[in-house]
N, C-alpha and C positions, 0 to 999 in steps of 0.2 A: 542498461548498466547493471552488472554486477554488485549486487551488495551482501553484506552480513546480516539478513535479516534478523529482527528482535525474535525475541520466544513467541507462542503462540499467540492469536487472539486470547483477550482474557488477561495476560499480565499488564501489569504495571507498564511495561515500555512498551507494549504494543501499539499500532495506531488504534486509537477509540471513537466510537461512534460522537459524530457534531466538531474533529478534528477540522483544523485548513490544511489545506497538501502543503503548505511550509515547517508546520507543524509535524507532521509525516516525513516531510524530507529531512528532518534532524532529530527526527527518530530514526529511521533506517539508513542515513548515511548517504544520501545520493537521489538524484533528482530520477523521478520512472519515468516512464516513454507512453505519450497519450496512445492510446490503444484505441480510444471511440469515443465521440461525442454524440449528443444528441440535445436538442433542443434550442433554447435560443430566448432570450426576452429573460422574463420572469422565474423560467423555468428551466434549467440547463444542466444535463448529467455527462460527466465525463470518467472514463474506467483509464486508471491508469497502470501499467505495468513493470514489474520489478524481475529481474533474474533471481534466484536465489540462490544461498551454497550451499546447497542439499544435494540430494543425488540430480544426476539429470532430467534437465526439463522440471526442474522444481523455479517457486514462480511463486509471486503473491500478486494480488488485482486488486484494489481499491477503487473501489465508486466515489465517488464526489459529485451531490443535488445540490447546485446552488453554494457550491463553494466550499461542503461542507461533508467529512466521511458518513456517507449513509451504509455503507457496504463493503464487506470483506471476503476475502477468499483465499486459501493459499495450498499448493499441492506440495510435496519434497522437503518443506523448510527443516531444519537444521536452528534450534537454538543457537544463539552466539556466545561465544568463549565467555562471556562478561556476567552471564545468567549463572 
């Protein structure tokens, strides 16, 4: 899914580290696309996936340990009009 992703890590609406992906899905407006999981039990990381409106191939990834944003990434992004 295409979104309008926030300004960079670091501001204010960005998703921030100890976030839940619901939390992130209403910050960036729309639900990512799991990309890879790993683990199980106790212990369970999932990187999820966003299109961005930057130039092409731009794209944000967010990790999630246990439920919770441990990790960020983003290539192309494009602050949103509202920044």
């Amino acid at each position: 899914m295409r979104v309008s992703f926030p300004p960079p890590p670091g501001s204010a609406a960005a998703p921030q580290l100890g976030m839940t992906y619901e939390e992130v899905v209403e910050i960036v407006g729309g639900e990512g696309e799991l990309s890879n999981t790993a683990g199980g039990g106790e212990y369970k990381i999932e990187l999820y996936s966003w299109d961005g409106n930057g130039s092409v191939g731009s794209n944000a990834n967010v990790t999630f340990t246990n439920g919770k944003v441990s990790g960020k990434a983003q290539l192309g992004l494009e602050a949103s009009a509202s920044s």
